[in-house]
C-alpha positions in Angstrom: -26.0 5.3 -9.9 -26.9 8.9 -9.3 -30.0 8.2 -7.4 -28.2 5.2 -4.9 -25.4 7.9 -4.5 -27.7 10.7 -3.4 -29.9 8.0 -0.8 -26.7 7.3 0.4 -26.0 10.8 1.1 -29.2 11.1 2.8 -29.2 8.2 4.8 -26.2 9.4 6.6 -25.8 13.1 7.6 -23.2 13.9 10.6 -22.3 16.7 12.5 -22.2 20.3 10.7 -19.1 21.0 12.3 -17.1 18.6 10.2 -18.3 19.8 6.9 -15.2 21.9 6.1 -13.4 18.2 5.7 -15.5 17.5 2.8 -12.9 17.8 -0.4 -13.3 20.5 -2.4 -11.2 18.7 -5.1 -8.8 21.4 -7.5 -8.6 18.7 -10.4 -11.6 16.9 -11.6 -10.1 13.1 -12.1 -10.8 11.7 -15.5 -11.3 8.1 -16.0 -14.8 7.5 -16.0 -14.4 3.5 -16.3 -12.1 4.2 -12.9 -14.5 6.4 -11.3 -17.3 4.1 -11.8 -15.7 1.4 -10.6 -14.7 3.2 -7.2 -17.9 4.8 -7.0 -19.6 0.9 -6.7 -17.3 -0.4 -4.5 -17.9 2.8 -2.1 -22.0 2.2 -2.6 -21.5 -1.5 -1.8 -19.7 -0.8 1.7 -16.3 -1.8 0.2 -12.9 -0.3 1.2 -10.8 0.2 -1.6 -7.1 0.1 -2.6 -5.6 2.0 -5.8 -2.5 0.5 -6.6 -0.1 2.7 -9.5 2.4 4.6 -10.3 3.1 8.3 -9.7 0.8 10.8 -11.2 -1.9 7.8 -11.9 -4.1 10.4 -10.0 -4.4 8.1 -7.0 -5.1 11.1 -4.0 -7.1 13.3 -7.0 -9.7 10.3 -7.4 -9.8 10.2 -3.3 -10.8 13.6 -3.1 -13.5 13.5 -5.9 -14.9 10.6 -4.1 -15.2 12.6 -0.9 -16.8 15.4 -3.1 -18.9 13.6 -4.6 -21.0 11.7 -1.7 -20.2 14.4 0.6 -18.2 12.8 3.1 -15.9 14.3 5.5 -12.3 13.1 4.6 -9.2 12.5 6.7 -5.8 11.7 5.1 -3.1 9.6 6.9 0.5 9.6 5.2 2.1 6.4 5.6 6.0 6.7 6.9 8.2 4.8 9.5 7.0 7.0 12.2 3.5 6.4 12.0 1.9 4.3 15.1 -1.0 3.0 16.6 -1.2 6.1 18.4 -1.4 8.3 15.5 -3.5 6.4 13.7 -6.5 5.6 16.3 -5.0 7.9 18.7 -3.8 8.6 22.9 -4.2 9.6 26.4 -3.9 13.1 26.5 -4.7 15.7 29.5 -7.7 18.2 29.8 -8.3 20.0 32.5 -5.5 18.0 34.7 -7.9 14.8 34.0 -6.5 12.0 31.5 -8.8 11.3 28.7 -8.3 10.0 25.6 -8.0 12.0 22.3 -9.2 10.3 19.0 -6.7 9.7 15.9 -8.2 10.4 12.4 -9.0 6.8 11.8 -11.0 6.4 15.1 -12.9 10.1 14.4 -13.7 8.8 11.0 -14.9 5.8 12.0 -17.3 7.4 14.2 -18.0 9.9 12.0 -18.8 8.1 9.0 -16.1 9.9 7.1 -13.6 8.9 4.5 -10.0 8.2 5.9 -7.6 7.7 3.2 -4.5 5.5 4.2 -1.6 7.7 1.6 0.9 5.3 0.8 -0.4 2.4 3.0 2.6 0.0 2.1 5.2 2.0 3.7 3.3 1.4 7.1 5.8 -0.6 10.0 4.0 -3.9 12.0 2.6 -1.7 14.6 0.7 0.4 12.2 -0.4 -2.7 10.1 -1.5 -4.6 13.3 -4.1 -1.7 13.4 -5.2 -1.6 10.1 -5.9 -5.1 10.4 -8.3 -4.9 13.2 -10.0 -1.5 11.6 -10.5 -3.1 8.5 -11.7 -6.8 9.6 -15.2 -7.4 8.6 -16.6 -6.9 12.0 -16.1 -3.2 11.4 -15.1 -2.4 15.6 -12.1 -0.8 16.7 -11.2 -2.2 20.2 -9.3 0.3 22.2 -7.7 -1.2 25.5 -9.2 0.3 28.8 -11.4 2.8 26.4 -14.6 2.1 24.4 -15.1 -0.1 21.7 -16.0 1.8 18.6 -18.3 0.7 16.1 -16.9 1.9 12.8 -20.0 4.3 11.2 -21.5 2.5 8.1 -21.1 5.5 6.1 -17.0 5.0 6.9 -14.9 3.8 4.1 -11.3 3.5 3.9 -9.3 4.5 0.7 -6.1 3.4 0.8 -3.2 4.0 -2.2 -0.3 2.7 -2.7 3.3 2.8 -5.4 5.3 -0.6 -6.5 8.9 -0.6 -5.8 9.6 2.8 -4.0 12.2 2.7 -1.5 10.7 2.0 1.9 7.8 0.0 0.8 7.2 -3.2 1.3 4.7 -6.1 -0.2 1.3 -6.4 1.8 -0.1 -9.0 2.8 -2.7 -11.4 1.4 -4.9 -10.8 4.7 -4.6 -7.2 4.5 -5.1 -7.1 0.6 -8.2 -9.6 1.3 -10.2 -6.4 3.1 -10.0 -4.2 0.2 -11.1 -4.3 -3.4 -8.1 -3.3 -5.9 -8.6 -0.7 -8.5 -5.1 -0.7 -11.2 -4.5 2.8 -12.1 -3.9 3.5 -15.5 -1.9 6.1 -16.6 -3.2 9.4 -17.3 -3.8 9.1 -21.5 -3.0 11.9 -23.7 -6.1 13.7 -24.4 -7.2 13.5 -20.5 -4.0 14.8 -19.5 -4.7 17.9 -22.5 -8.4 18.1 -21.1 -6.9 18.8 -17.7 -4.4 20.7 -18.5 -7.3 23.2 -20.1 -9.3 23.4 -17.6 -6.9 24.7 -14.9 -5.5 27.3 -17.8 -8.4 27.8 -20.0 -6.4 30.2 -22.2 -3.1 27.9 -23.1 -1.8 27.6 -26.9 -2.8 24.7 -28.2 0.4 24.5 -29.8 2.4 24.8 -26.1 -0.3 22.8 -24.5 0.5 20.2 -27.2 4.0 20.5 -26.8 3.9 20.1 -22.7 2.2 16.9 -23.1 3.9 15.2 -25.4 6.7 16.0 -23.2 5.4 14.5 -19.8 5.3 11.3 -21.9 9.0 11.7 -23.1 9.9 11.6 -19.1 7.7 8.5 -19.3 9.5 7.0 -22.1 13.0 7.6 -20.7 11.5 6.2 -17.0 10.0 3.1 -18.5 12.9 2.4 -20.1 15.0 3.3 -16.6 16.8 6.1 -18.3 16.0 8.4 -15.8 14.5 7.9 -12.3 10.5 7.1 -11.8 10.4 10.5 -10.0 10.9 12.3 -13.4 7.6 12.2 -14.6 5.8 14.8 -12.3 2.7 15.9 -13.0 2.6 18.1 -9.8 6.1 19.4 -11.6 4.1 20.1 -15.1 1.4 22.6 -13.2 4.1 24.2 -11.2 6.1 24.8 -14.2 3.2 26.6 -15.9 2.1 28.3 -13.1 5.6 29.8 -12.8 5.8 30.9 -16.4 2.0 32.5 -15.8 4.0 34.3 -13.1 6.5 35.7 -15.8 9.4 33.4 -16.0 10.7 31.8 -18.9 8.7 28.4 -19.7 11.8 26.0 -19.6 13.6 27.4 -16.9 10.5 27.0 -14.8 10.4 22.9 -16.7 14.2 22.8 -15.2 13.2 24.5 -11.8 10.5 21.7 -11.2 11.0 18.6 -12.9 14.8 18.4 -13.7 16.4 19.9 -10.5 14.4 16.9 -8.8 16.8 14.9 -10.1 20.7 14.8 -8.4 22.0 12.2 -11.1 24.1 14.6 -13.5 24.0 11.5 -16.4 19.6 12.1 -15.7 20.2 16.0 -15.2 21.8 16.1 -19.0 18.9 13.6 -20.5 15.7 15.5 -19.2 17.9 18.9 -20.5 17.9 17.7 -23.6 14.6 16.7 -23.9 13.1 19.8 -22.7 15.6 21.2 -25.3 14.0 19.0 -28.2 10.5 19.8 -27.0 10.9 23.5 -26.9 12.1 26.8 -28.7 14.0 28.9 -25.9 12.6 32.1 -24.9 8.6 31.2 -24.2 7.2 33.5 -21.7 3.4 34.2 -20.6 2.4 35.9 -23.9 3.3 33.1 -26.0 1.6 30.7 -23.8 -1.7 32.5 -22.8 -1.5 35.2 -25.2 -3.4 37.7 -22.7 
């Protein structure tokens, strides 16, 4: 798979001055049965949807993808505002002559770039319409009155997407048709450990145990629709440790980050008490890093 990834590479260079948009990804995602499989759908010219819930590692997987054929990467973010014109782009003025200015799907598609499509199912009909077109198998995007772009072959879109948040909706069977589906698992305990060790190599094993098992208590509760689906935050976990690295006090930083996301006072009290369970008070940088 390493040799077909680096032909791939080489077969399709592009401009220098797009290189900065290759990801230079902060987490390295683990899953290797997921990667693998995203990694063949790319090399067989598939588009791909990953479907899960929050902190499945959706946008980290998208990014090591980028990294790892080295492919410029532009990320579109899904919400009630987004049109056609945002997505493939508008008349604009230069030099008091109209031209026409490209959106980030159209400049990856001539590019040969990755565009990731964050959140696809919160799109409105306008945006879908385009998607449709973009993604048929003819690979063209027809622009009225402008050119008709021949999507690069190197271009693949990567699209993710939650169940059951508010404001999404249910896609389509012809829009699902144009994309293989990856399932996200969640994150298992020892990957999440492994990750957690490598962004602070000098953690207590004994915190770093404790922080864990506590991420899967939110999950717990949440699964059980104790508390909301928001809860368990991975994003909230780092930020918590990177504020106690910074000197504050391990579960005020938990409640800073994780529990004042919540504005249920019944959900408030539960996560409370279970950072309360999980930890002694009074656990500051020393105790975690011990440097």
């Amino acid at each position: 798979m390493e040799d077909k990834i680096l032909k791939f590479i080489e077969e399709n260079p592009f401009d220098e001055k797009y290189k900065n948009r290759i990801s230079k990804p902060h987490f390295k995602y683990h899953g290797d049965k997921i990667l693998k499989q995203a990694i063949s759908a790319i090399l067989a010219g598939k588009n791909i949807l990953l479907v899960g819930e929050k902190s499945t590692g959706k946008n980290v997987l998208a990014e090591n993808l980028s990294y790892i054929f080295k492919r410029p990467m532009w990320n579109i973010s899904f919400h009630v505002n987004v049109d056609s014109s945002i997505l493939i782009g508008d008349e604009t003025l230069k030099d008091g002559n109209v031209i026409f200015k490209d959106g980030p799907i159209s400049t990856a598609s001539k590019v040969g770039g990755f565009a990731v499509l964050d959140e696809i199912n919160m799109a409105k009909n306008e945006a879908m319409s385009v998607l449709h077109s973009t993604l048929d198998y003819r690979r063209i995007i027809d622009i009225p009155g402008y050119d008709l772009i021949k999507i690069h072959p190197a271009t693949r879109f990567i699209a993710t997407m939650n169940y059951g948040y508010e404001g999404t909706r249910d896609l389509n069977e012809a829009l699902l048709s144009r994309f293989v589906i990856i399932k996200m698992p969640t994150i298992e305990r020892d990957e999440l450990a492994e990750l957690i060790r490598e962004e602070y190599q000098f953690i207590n094993e004994r915190y770093l145990k404790d922080i864990v098992n506590f991420f899967y208590d939110l999950k717990l509760k949440s699964e059980s629709n104790e508390i909301s689906e928001y809860a368990p935050d991975l994003r909230g976990i780092f930020d918590a440790i990177d504020l106690a690295r910074e000197g504050l006090e391990l579960t005020e930083a938990l409640n800073l980050t994780i529990t004042n996301k919540i504005f249920d006072v019944f959900e408030e009290d539960l996560i409370m008490d279970l950072i309360k369970s999980r930890f002694e008070s009074e656990i500051y940088y020393l105790d975690l890093f011990g440097k």
